[in-house]
PAGU-537639 format. One record per residue (C-alpha): residue in three letters; x, y, z. Coordinates in steps of 0.02 Angstrom, whole numbers, plus 50000, padded with zeros to 5 digits. Example, Ala and Ser with C-alpha at 12.3 -4.5 7.8 and 13.67 -1.06 7.14 Angstrom:
2
ALA506154977550390/SER506844994750357/
***
This chain:
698
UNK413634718849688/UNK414104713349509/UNK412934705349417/UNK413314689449310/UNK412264680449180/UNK411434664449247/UNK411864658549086/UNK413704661049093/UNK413804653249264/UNK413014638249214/UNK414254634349065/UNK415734637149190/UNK414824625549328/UNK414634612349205/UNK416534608649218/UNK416244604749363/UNK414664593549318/UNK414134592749491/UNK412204596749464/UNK411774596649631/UNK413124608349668/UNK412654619349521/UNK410534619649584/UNK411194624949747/UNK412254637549669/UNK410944644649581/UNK409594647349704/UNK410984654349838/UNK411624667849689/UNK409664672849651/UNK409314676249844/UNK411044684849834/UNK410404695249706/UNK408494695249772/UNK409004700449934/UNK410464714749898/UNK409554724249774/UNK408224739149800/UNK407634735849601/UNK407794715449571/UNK408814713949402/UNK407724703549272/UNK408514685549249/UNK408204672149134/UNK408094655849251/UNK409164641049202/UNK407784630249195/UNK405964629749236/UNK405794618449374/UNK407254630249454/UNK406144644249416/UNK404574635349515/UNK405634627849663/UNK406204646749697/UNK404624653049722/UNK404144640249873/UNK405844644549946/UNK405524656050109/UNK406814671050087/UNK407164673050279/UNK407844656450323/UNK409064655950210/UNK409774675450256/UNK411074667750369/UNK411954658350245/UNK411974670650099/UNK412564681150219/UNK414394672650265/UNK414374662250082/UNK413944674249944/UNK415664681749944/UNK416354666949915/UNK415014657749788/UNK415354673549675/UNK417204673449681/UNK417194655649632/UNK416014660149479/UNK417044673749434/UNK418654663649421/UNK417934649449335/UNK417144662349214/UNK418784673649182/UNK419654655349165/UNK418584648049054/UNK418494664848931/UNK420394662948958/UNK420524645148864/UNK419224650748740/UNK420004667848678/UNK421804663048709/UNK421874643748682/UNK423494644448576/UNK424274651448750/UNK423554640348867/UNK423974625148756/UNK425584629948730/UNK425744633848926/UNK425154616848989/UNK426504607848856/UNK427684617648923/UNK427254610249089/UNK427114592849033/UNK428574593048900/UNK429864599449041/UNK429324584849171/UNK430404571849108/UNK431974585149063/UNK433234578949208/UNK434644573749142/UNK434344556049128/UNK435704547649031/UNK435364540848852/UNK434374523148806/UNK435124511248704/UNK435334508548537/UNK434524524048457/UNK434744538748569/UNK436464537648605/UNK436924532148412/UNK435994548348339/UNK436714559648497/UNK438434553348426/UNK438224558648265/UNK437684576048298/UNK439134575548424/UNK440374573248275/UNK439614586948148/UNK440054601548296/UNK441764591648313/UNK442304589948141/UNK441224605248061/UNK440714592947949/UNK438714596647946/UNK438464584547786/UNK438874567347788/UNK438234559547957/UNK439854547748030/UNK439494536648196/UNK441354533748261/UNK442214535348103/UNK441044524447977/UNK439694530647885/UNK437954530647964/UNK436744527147823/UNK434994523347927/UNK434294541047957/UNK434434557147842/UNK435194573647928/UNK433824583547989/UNK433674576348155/UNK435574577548182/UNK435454593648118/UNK434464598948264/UNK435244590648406/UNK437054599648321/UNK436334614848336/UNK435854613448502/UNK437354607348557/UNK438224622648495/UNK436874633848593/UNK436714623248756/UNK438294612448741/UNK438364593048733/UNK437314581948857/UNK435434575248838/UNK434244587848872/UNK435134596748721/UNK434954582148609/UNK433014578948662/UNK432594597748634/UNK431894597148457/UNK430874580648502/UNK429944591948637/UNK429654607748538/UNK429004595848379/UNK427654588248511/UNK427264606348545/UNK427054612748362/UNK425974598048330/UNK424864599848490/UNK424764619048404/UNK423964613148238/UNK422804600548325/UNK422244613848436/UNK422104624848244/UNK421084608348151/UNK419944606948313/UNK419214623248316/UNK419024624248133/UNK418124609248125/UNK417404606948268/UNK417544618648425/UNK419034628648534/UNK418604614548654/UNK418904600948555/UNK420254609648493/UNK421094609248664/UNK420514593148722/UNK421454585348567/UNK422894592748600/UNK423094588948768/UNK422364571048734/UNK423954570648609/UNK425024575948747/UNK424304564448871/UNK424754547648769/UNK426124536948821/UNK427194534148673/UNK426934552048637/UNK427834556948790/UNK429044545848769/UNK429604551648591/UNK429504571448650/UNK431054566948781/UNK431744553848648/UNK433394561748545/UNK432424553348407/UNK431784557648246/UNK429924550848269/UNK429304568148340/UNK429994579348219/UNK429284569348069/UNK427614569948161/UNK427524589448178/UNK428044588847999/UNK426684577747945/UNK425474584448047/UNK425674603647983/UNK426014598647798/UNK424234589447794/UNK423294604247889/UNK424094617947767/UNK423364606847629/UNK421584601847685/UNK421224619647781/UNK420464627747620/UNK419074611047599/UNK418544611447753/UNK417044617547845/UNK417314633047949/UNK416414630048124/UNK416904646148170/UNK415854655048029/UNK414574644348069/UNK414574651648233/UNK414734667948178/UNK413484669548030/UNK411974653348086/UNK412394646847898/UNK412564628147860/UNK414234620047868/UNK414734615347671/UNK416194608147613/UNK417374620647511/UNK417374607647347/UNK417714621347240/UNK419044627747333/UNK421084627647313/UNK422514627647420/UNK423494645547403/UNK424974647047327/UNK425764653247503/UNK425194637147596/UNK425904624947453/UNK427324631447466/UNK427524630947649/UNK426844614047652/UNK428024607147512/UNK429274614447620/UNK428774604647755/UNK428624588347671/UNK430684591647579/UNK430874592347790/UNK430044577047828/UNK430994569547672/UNK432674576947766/UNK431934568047928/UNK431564550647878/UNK431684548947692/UNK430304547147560/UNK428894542447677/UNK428704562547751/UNK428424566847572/UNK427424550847532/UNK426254550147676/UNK425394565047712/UNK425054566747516/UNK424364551347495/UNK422934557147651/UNK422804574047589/UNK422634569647387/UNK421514552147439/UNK420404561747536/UNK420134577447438/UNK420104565447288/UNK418614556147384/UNK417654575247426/UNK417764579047238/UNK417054562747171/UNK415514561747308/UNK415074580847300/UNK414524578447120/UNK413314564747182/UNK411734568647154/UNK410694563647339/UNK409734549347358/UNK408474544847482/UNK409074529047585/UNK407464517947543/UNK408384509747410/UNK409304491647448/UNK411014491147490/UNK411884482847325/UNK411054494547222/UNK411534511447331/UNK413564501547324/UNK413544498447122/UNK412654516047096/UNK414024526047208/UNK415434514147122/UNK414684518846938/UNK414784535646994/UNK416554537047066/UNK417024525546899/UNK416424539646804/UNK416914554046902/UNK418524547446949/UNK419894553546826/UNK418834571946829/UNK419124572646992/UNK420754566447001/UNK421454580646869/UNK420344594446992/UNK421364589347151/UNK423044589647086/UNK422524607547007/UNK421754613947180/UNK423134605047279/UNK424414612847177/UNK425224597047184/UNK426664604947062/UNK427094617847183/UNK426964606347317/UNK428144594247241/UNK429524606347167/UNK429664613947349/UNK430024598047431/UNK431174596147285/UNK431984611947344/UNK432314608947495/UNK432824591147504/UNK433864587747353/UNK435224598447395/UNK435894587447529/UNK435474572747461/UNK436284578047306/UNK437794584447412/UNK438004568147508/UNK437864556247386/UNK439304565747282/UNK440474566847434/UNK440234550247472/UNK440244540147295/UNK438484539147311/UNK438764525147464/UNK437764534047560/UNK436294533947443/UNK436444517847403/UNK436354511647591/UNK434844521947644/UNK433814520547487/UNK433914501047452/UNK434604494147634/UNK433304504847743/UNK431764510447648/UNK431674495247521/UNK432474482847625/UNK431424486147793/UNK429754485647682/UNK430234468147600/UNK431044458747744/UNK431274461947948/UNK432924468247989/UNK433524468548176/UNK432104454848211/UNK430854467548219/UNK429424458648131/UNK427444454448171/UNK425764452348088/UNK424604463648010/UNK423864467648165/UNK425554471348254/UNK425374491048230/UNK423374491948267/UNK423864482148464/UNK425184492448461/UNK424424507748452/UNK423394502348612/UNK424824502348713/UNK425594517648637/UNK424064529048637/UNK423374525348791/UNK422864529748917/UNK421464535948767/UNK421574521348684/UNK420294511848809/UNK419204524348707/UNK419874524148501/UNK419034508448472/UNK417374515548527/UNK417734534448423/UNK418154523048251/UNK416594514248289/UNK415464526948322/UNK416234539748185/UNK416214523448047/UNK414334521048113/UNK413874540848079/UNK414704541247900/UNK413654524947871/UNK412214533347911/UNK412634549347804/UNK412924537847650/UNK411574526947679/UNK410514543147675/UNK411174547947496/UNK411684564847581/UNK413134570947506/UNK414744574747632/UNK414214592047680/UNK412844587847785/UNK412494597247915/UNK412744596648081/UNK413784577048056/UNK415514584148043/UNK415604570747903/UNK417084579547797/UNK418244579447957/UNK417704564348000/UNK418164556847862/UNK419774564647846/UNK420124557548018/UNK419804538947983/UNK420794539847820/UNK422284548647909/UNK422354534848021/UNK422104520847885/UNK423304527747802/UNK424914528147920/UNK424204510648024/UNK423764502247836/UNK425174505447743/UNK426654499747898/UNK425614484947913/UNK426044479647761/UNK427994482647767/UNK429014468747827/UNK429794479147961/UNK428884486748117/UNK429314496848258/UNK427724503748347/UNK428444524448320/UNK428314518248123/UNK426354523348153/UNK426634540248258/UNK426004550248127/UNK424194542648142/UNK424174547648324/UNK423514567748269/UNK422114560948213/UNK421754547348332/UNK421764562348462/UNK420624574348347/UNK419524559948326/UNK419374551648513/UNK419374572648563/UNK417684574648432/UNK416804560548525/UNK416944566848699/UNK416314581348649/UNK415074576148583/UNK414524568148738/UNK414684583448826/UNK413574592748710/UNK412254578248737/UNK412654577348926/UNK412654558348881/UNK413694543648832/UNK413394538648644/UNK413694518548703/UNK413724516348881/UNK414154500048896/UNK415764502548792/UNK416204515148896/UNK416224507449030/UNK417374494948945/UNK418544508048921/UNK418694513549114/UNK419024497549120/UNK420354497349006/UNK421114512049117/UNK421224502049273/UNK421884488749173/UNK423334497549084/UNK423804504249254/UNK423934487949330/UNK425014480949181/UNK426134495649184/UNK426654490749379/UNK426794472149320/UNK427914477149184/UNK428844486649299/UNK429194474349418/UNK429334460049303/UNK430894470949218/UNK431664474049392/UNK432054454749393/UNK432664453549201/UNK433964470549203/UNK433024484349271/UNK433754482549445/UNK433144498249566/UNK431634501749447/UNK430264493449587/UNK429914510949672/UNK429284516949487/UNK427914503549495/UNK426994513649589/UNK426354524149452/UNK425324510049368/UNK423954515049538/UNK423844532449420/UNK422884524549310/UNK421884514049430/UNK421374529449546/UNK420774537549403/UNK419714522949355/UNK418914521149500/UNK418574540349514/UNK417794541349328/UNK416644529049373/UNK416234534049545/UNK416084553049496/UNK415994554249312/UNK414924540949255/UNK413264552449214/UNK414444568449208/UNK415194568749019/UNK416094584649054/UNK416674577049211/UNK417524564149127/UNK418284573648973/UNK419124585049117/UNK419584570549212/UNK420354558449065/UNK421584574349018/UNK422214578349192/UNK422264558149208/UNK423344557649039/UNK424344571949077/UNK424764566949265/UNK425404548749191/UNK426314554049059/UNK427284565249140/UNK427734553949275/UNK428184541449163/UNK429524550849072/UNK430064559349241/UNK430124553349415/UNK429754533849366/UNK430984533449222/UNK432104541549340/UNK431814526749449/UNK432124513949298/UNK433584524949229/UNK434714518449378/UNK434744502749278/UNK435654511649133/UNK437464508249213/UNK438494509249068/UNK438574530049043/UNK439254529349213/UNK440554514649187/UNK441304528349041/UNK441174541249145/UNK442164530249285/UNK443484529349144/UNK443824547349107/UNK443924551349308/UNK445264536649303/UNK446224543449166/UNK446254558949247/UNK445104569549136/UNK444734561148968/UNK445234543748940/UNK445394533848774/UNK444484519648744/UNK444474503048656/UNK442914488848637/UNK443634470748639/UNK442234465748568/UNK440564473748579/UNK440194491448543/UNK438634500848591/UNK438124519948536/UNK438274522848728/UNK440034519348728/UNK440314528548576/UNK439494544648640/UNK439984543848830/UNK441874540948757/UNK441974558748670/UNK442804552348535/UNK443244536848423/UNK443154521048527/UNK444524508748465/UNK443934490448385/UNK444744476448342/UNK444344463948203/UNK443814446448289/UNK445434436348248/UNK446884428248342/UNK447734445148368/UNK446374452948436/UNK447054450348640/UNK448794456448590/UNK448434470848479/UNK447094473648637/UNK448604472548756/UNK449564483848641/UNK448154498348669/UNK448394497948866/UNK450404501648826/UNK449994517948728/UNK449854527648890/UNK448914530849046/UNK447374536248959/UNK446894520448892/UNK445334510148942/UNK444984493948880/UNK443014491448898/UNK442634469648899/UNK441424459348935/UNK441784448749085/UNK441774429748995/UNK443004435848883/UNK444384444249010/UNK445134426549022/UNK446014426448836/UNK446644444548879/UNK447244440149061/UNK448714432949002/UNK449364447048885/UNK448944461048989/UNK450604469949060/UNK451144470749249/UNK450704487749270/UNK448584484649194/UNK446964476749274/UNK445214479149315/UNK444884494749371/UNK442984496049363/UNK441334485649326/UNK439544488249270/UNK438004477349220/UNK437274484649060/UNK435374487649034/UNK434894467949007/UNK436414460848994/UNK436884445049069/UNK438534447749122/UNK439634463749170/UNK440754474749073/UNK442504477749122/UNK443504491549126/UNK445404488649099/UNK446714501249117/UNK448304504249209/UNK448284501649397/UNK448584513949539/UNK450134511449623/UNK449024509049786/UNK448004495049701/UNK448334477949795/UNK449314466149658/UNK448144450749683/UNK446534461549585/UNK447364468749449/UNK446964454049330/UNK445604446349385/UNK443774447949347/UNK442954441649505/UNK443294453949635/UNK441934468049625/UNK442324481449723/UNK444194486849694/UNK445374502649768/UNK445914513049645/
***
């Protein structure tokens, strides 16, 4: 029989964090052993009361049932063991495995969302058209709102894996995969391989997060940018856990340390991406965490410690006198050890080319449009009507980060708390065993991203995604924590967070159902997934409760299993709303393969990409229903999309041989969209001009 270490078994029981399980366990496997072995093996008890409840067990009346269960209790030990030395030697693979999983759940060919998807889709669509891979053109007119990068992407995989939408929401997925990589990479150097994984599965697991990795949006790609640019640059002044581990010395913070001439390149490369992605704020906003905080380690390392006894204003004006004074040193010592220079002349590199290139072949429109209409323009004033307070991104982000967000209030508490503590001690950042350096890296990552949006004039809630690594890293380092203390930190707020579970999932069904009423028509089977939430709520606290590890396991399968229904079967459900891909594709099977069309009046991205190719507009004049009429007489092919309340001042131009030929609600529209285009000779007379009859031969 093959002989484990109790000590093994016990840290691959504790996932289970069933102790009564794991006593049983324990005495069965040492009777196992007891009773199958001429010369008893020597082992080291798990505990000591185990050690004296053996002894007054009676060998013989338990023979019976080691008999039919040992086989069974040690194949169970050995897979959980083999699994769990799986995770821990080859982390990057199971990571990358379980995204896999997750990232593919919501690839089904669900037809593009209004307004962004479909606009950026369109774009891309036209650079494989035209072979025109530098200025960006959304049907015909120049498309000044987003740099290329993105389009970039989605063009490339269009000429790989042809044009539809799981094409165009590739790149999203594989950026939520290369930034679930270098959380797993600032875990385990920080922290542990567990919390490694647990943050990036906890990253995985959040809602917006899932929604932006099967989004043909930029948001992703800018995050992965981010997220790798700012690791490159911090690795070198952080604490090593893993040396720790391997040589019992002290964590200390690398102070005197500098970033490699390799990594600042690659990471300036990055950032000239992230500046190709969404403008000045990829370069911008990872250097302002990475040269704040390093900035911040080089001031407070030269501090000489204090003991806490002193009062509090004095401990304040002595640390300010000393950052005063140490400030401008240690200013001129990051940018040296960051090699900002390097950093800065490879984003330079690799972003000014195109931006050089499309401002020339476009008189410098282009420029002008992006720079001072959507980076300065969007910070000083709300444009589309997307506007709210200062604490519009920090609500925000509990919607968009949950189902862990029940639990980021509590992990910026508790970590704010500990680096209170470490200050108020006059311990300088490297103590030990307080994770204070990535700690503080964490909370200013976040401040950073959520701080500086909340202050433009314009806000979207993916303006923040790039916080959400370290919200992850950071609610990841608290569990953990509680796992290693097999107990809560704060109870009580904990178990306002399961609340917060059941909560969101009960809100999410609302939602749900309240949109079925106001456009989302055939979305009420999706409801269902809000009880996700709930189940898991109840079974945290009915299981989980006194089991940390428990919970951890639980929270990611919980995250995992939501998020991937979200962006799969239930948006599937909700998609059926989203009639107007299907109203163009209704076209082109009427024109006989690829029909032309025309807006009356109102023009969406859908329509522009669904149309494969330029959709004709007219200017809104008095010509506009006879130069409209005029389209339908250019041949067979042409399709006339209209809104319903406005087919009355075309009737009455429209020739003999047009009508209505089709009909769709949009996604929250109050009215239906027409489709106009020479009649079948089989279509009954009496239908071909009017609006009211809804189901119509062809």
């Amino acid at each position: 029989m093959q002989v484990f270490d109790i000590y093994v078994i016990r840290l691959s029981l504790d996932l289970w964090c069933d102790q009564t399980i794991y006593q049983s366990f324990c005495r069965c496997f040492l009777l196992v052993l007891k009773s199958s072995t001429r010369n008893p093996v020597p082992l080291i008890p798990a505990s000591q009361s185990l050690e004296r409840s053996l002894l007054k067990i009676h060998v013989h009346s338990l023979k019976s049932l080691i008999r039919t269960d040992s086989n069974t209790v040690l194949s169970g030990a050995t897979f959980m063991n083999r699994f769990i030395s799986f995770m821990t030697h080859h982390s990057q693979l199971f990571v990358a495995a379980v995204a896999l999983v997750v990232l593919t759940s919501g690839f089904i060919g669900m037809p593009f969302w209004d307004e962004d998807e479909p606009r950026f889709a369109a774009i891309a669509q036209t650079m494989v058209e035209t072979g025109n891979w530098t200025v960006p053109l959304f049907n015909g007119e120049l498309a000044v709102d987003k740099p290329v990068l993105m389009h970039w992407c989605m063009a490339a995989c269009f000429s790989v894996f042809g044009m539809n939408e799981i094409a165009a929401r590739l790149p999203a997925a594989l950026a939520a995969l290369l930034t679930s990589l270098a959380l797993l990479r600032l875990g385990t150097r920080c922290f542990s391989t567990a919390t490694g994984i647990v943050a990036a599965l906890a990253y995985l697991g959040c809602l917006l997060v899932a929604i932006e990795a099967h989004a043909a949006t930029p948001d992703s790609i800018l995050v992965a940018l981010s997220t790798w640019a700012t690791l490159l640059l911090v690795e070198p002044f952080l604490p090593d856990k893993r040396h720790q581990h391997r040589t019992k010395q002290p964590v200390q913070v690398n102070n005197s340390s500098s970033v490699s001439m390799w990594h600042a390149g690659l990471a300036g490369s990055l950032l000239g991406l992230g500046v190709l992605c969404k403008g000045p704020i990829g370069y911008i906003g990872p250097l302002v965490v990475v040269m704040g905080w390093v900035w911040l380690v080089q001031c407070l390392s030269t501090e000489k410690e204090q003991p806490g006894v002193g009062r509090l204003k004095e401990q304040v004006l002595s640390t300010l006198r000393h950052v005063f004074s140490e400030g401008i040193p240690a200013a001129f010592r990051t940018i040296q050890q960051t090699r900002l220079l390097t950093v800065t002349a490879a984003a330079i590199l690799v972003a000014a080319p195109w931006y050089v290139s499309v401002g020339v072949q476009t008189d410098w429109e282009w420029t002008k449009g992006f720079f001072f209409v959507h980076n300065v323009g969007r910070f000083v004033a709300p444009m589309e009507r997307h506007s709210g307070g200062l604490l519009f991104h920090p609500l925000t982000m509990l919607v968009g980060f949950y189902p862990w967000s029940c639990f980021l209030p509590l992990a910026i508490f508790g970590t704010t708390r500990q680096l209170w503590k470490t200050w108020r001690q006059g311990q300088s950042p490297d103590i030990e065993n307080l994770h204070a350096p990535a700690l503080s890296l964490l909370l200013l990552w976040m401040s950073v991203w959520v701080g500086g949006f909340s202050l433009a004039a314009t806000k979207l809630p993916n303006y923040i995604m790039p916080a959400y690594p370290a919200a992850a890293l950071l609610v990841a380092a608290l569990a953990m924590e509680a796992v290693k203390r097999s107990a809560w930190l704060y109870p009580r707020w904990m178990g306002i967070g399961v609340g917060g579970i059941a909560f969101g999932g009960i809100a999410t069904s609302v939602t749900i159902l309240v949109g079925s009423f106001y456009g989302l028509t055939g979305s009420e089977p999706a409801a269902i997934i809000g009880l996700i939430p709930v189940a898991g709520a109840f079974w945290l606290v009915w299981r989980s409760r006194q089991r940390p590890a428990y919970a951890v396991t639980t929270m990611v399968f919980l995250g995992l299993l939501y998020s991937s229904l979200a962006v799969g079967p239930a948006a599937a459900w909700i998609s059926r709303a989203n009639t107007l891909p299907a109203l163009i594709r209704e076209a082109h099977a009427h024109a006989g393969g690829h029909a032309r069309i025309g807006a009356y009046s109102q023009i969406t991205p859908n329509l522009v990409y669904y149309a494969k190719g330029l959709v004709q507009r007219w200017a809104h004049d008095s010509d506009r229903a006879e130069k409209a009429a005029a389209f339908l007489l250019t041949g067979p092919d042409a399709v006339l999309v209209i809104p319903e309340n406005q087919f009355n001042e075309l009737s009455s131009f429209l020739p003999e041989t047009a009508g209505v030929v089709g009909r769709a609600r949009p996604l929250f529209k109050n009215q239906d969209f027409l489709l106009v285009g020479t009649m079948k000779e089989s279509a009954p007379a009496v239908t071909k001009r009017t609006a009211s009859v809804r189901s119509m031969k062809k």
